[in-house]
N, C-alpha and C positions, 0 to 999 in steps of 0.2 A: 506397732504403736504401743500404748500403754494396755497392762494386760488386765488393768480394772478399769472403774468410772468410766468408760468412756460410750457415748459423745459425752463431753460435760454439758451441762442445760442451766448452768447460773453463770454466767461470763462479766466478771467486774472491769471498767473499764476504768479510762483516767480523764474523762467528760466531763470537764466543765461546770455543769450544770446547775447544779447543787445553788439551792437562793439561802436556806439555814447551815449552820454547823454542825460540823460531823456531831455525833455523842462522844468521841474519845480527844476533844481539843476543843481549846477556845478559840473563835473565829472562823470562818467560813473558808479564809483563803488554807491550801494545800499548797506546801510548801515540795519543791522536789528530795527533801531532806525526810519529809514527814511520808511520803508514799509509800519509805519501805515498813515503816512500823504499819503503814495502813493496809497492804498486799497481806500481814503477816494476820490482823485482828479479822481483815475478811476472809479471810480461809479458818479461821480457828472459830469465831464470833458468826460470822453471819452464815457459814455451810456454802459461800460460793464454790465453783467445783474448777474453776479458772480464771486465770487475770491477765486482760492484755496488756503489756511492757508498749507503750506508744515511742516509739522512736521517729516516727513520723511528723506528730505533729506538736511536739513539745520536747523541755529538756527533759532527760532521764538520767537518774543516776547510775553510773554502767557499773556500779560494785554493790546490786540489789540481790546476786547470789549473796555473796560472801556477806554482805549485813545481813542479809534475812538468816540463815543460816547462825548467824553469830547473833540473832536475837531469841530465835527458839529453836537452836538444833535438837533437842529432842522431839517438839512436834513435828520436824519434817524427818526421824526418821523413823516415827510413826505413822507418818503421811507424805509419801517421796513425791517430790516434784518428780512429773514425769511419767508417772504411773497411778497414784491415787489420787494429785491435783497437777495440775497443767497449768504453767504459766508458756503464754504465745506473744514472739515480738511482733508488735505491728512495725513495719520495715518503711523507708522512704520510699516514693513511686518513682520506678526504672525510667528515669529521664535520659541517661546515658551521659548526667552531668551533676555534679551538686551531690556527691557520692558518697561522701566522708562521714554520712551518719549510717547509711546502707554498710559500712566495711566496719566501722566499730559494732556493729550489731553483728557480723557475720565472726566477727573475734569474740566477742561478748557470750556467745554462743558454745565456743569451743574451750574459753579459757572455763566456764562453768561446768562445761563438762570433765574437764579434768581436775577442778576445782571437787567434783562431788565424787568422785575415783577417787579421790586423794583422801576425801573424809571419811568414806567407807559408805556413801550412798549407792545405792542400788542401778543409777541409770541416768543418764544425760536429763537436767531438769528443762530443757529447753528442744522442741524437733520440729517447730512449726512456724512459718514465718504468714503471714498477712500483708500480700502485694497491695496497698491502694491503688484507685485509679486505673484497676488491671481492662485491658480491652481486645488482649489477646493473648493465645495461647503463647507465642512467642518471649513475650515479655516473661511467662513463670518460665518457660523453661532458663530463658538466659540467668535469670536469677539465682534459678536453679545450680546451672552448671559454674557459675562464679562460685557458688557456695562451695559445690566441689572443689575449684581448683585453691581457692582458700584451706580448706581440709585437708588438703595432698601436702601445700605446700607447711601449713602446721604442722601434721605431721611428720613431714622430714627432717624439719629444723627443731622442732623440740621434742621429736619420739623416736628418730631415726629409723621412720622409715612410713610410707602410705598408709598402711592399714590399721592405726593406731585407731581412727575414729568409724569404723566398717560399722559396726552398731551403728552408731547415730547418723551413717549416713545410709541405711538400711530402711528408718525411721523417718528421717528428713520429707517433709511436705514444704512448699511453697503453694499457699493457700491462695487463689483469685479471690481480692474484694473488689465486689462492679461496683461502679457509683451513679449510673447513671443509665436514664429509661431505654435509650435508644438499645444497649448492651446487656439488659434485662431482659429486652424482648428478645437479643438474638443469643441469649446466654448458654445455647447449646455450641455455637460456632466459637468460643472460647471452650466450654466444659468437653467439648466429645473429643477432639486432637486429643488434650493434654490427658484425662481421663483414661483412653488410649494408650498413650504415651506407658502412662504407670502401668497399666495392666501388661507390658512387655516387660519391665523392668521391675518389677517387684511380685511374688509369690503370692499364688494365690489362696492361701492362708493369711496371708499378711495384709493381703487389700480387706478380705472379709471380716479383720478383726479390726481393720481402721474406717473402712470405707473411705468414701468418700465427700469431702468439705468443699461450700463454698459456702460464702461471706456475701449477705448481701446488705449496703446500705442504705438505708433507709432517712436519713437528714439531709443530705445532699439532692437525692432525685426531689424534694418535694422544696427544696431552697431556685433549685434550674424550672421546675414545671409544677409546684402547687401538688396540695394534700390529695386530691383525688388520682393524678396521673403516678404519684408514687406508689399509694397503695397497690394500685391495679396491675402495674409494673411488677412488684413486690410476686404477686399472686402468681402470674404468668413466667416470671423464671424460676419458682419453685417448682409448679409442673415440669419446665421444660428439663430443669433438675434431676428431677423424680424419674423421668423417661429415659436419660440419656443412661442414669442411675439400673434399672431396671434392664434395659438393652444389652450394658456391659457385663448387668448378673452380681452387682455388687451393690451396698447401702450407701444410702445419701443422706449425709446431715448435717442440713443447713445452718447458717450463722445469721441471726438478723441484728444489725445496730438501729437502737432504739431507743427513744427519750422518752422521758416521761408525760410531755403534752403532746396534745393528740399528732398537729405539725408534724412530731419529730416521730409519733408511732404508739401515742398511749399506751405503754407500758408499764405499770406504777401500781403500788398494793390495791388501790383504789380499784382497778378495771381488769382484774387478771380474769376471770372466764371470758372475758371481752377479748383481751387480746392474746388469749389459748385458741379461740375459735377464729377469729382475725387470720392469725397467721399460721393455722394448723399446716404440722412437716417441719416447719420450724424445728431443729434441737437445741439451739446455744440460743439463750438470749443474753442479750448486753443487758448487766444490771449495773447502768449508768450513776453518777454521784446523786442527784434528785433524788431519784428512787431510794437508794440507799437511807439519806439524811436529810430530805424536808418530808418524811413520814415516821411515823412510832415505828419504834425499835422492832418491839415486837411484832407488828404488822408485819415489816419487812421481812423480816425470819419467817415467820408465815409462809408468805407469798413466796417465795425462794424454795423451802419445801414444795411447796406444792405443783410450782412449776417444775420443780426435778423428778415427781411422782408420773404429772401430765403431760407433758411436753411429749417423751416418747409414745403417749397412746394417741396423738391427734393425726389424724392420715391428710396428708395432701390433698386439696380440692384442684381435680386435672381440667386442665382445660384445653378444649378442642380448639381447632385449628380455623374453624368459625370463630370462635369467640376471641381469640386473641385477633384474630381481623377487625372483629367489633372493637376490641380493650385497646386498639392502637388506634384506633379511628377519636375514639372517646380520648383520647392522652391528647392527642392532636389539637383538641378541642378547647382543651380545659388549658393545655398549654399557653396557647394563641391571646387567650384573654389574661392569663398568667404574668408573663413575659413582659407586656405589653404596660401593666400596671405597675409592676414592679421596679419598671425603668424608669419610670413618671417617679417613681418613689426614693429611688436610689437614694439623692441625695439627704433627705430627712431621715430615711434608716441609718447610715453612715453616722451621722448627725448625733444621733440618739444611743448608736451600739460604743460609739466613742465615750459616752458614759457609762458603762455597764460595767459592773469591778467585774477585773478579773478571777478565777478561782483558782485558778494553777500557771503556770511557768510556762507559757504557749509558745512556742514561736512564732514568731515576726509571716505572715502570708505574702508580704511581698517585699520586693526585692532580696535582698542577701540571701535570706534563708528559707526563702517556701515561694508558694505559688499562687495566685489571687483564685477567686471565687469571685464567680459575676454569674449575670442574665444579660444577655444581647449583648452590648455596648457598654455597661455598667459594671462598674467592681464593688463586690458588697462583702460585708463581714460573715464572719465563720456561721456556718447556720444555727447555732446556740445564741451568739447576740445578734444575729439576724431577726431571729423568733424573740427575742428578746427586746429587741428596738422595737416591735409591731406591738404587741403586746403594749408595753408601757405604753403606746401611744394610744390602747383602748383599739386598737382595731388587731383582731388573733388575724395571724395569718391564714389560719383554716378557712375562714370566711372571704379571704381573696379572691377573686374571679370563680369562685365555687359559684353562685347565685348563676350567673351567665352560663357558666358550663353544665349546669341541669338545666336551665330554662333550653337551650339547645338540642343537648342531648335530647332533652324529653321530646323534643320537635321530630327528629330523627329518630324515636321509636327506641334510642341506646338506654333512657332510665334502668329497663327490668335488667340489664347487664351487669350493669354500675352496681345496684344491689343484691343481685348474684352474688357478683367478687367482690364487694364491699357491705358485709352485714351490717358493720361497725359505724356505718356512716352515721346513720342517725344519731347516736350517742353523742360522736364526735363530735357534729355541729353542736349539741346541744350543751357540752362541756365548756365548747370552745366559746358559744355566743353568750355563757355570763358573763364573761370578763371583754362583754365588748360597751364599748364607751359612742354611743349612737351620739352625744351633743358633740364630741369632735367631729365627728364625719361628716354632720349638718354643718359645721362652721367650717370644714373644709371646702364642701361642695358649693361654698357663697363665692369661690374664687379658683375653684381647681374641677377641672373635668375629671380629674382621675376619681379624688373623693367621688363625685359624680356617679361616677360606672362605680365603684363600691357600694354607693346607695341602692344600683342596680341589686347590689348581689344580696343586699343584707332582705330587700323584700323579696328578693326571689325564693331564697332560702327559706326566710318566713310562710312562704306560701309552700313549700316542701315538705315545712315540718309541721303546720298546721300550727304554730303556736308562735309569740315576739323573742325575738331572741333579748339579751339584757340581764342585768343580775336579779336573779333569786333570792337570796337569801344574804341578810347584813353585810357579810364579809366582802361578799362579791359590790355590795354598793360602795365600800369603804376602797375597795377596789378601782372602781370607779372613779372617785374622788381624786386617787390620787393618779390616776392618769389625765384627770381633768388641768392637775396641778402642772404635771408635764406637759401637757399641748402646749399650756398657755404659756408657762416659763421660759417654753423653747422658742417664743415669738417675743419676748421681750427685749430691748435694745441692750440691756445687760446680761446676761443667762447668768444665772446661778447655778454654775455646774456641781457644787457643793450639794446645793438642798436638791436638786436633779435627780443626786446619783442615791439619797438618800432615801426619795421616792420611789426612784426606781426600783431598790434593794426591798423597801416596806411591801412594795406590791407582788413582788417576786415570792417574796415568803408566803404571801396570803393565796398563790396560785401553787404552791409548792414547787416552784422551779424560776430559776433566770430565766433560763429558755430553751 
């Protein structure tokens, strides 16, 4: 693997999220023209130590070697991709269909690596790919060995002969991102085969100076099952991580994807001891667009430092094989009322995310080119304008079936667990319940049982934290307001989806994030 920086512990993504404008353009939206100047100014300007290439779930430009290169070749050969920063594609998930972004990424890979041979870099800027959606060991290897037969077959046709690319494929990882709880709890029956697998076929010099990676997401399990069953999830396959890690005799260092409100993993200049001790064992964190540019510059760089200082000293919090009997009983839980709400809701989140500008060049989730995101029977948006629709509507998602799933829990004696593996909770709510909009919920609940059970949750909660949830301080009432402005507009016989989407953007900025 690379023979400095590594794990990296600042990881820039191509998320979304972002409610302000960068500092180095005007306007908010990220053009796929603008990301290679943006790859180049976060590695020079902010000290991120990697950046994922998304080929998954948006367009990418496939000539961001050769630009980036042709915009500052003396900084990168002062700083080799590959060895001092790390840029990693995130790849399409192994459907066994729908392929043609999965093969331009496994080309994309090799033409750059002969691209930086050719320039007189030091080393293949690209060895790591990021399976989404992975749920078994299966899946990385086949990926795997396509990659191979890719490599052979470049090889023979423009090097004459196989072993043109033995380095990078020496190198070569296919990383598991899980995305979902059920596969978090069982994330050793993916990680131990394949983990296995490597330690036959790579030296063991080699495994000790890369270790080993896994990716765990964190937007998705909490969009399928709500804030409390992600986190918990989250907690529980980093142990199981750390173990399988420690058995084989080699390091484990995790990837967590994370946003900036709590939902998504509060992550952000604002809460960094928060979410150092949150997620200790963690080594890579995603430092999503929000983070990045609806906070001070300077803050940012900060917080970036400081997690590349800490990150490596936070130890894993292990957990017994009781408690995770507990941690999936309580997922269960919180689930159940999760789910159930959120289906009732379907259709007004749709509704609502359908105004939400975009920030980048996403593709399409369903039909042609990708694949839906739902709960039960429901098809719902990406979980950035998921979190994003709730939100403007004055009710955070955090506060969803959470009030129900502690009044329970606590029934059954599981509270002290929950805050065990979730220190962060209290914050959380407490972040999350200023930017909540109590007169919608009330004029929901004159006509909807679902608001209803919301109402459940907002006093349950209330009586958890010992205090009202609601805004604080000016901004959050301004806040307010203008979600008020959305409820009602989205009930009028005409919608103004103009002045809608312009609420929606103003509220975004005063939360520092879309979603």
């Amino acid at each position: 693997m690379t023979e400095t920086n590594w794990p990296p512990a600042a990881m820039a993504t191509q998320h979304p999220d972002n409610a302000s404008s960068p500092w180095w353009k005007d306007g908010a939206f990220i053009s796929t023209q603008d990301e290679i100047n943006e790859l180049v100014l976060l590695y020079k300007d902010l000290g991120v130590d990697e950046y994922m290439w998304d080929w998954e779930g948006k367009y990418v430009d496939e000539a961001v070697g050769e630009k980036a290169y042709s915009l500052d070749k003396e900084f990168f050969e002062s700083h080799p991709l590959g060895k001092t920063l790390n840029l990693t594609f995130r790849i399409p998930a192994f459907r066994g269909e729908q392929m043609h972004h999965m093969a331009r990424a496994f080309m994309n890979m090799l033409s750059l690596s002969d691209l930086s041979k050719d320039i007189g870099m030091p080393c293949s800027p690209v060895h790591e790919m990021f399976l989404p959606l992975t749920t078994s060991t299966d899946q990385l290897t086949t990926v795997r060995d396509a990659f191979k037969n890719v490599c052979s077959l470049h090889g023979q046709t423009f090097h004459g002969g196989e072993g043109a690319h033995t380095k990078l494929l020496s190198e070569f990882r296919v990383t598991p991102l899980v995305e979902d709880i059920d596969n978090m709890f069982d994330i050793r029956n993916i990680l131990e085969p394949y983990w296995k697998l490597l330690t036959q076929e790579h030296t063991k010099e080699s495994l000790e100076a890369s270790g080993f990676r896994l990716f765990l997401a964190r937007s998705d399990p909490a969009l399928n099952s709500g804030l409390i069953p992600a986190v918990l999830a989250i907690k529980a396959a980093l142990s199981s991580a750390y173990e399988v890690g420690e058995e084989l005799g080699y390091p484990v260092y995790p990837v967590i994807g994370t946003g900036s409100l709590p939902f998504r993993g509060s992550v952000n200049p604002m809460y960094t001891d928060s979410f150092l001790e949150q997620y200790a064992g963690v080594r890579t964190y995603s430092i999503q667009s929000a983070f990045r540019y609806d906070y001070p510059l300077e803050d940012v760089k900060k917080t970036i430092k400081l997690i590349k200082q800490e990150a490596p000293k936070r130890e894993v919090q292990h957990v017994d094989a009781a408690d995770i009997q507990g941690l999936r009983e309580i997922c269960a839980i919180f689930t159940k009322h999760w789910q159930s709400t959120i289906e009732s809701l379907a259709e007004s989140i749709n509704q609502i995310a359908g105004l939400v500008p975009s920030r980048r060049e996403r593709l399409l989730h369903i039909g042609l080119f990708g694949y839906s995101r739902g709960v039960g029977d429901v098809t719902l948006p990406r979980a950035i304008k998921f979190t994003a629709s709730l939100y403007s509507q004055g009710i955070p998602p955090e506060l969803i079936s959470t009030g129900r799933g502690l009044k329970e829990a606590t029934e059954k004696g599981l509270l002290p667990l929950i805050e065990k593996y979730y220190p962060a909770l209290r914050n959380d709510l407490m972040h999350a319940g200023k930017y909540l909009n109590y007169e919608n919920v009330h004029i929901g609940a004159k006509t909807s049982d679902t608001f209803k059970e919301i109402e459940k949750d907002l006093k349950a909660i209330e009586e958890y934290l010992g205090e009202p949830l609601g805004p604080k301080k000016p901004h959050h009432v301004i806040h307010r307001n203008l979600t008020s402005n959305i409820f009602h507009r989205m009930r009028e016989d005409s919608i103004d989806k103009e002045r809608i989407t312009e609420d929606i953007i103003e509220a975004a900025i005063i939360r520092r994030s879309i979603g």
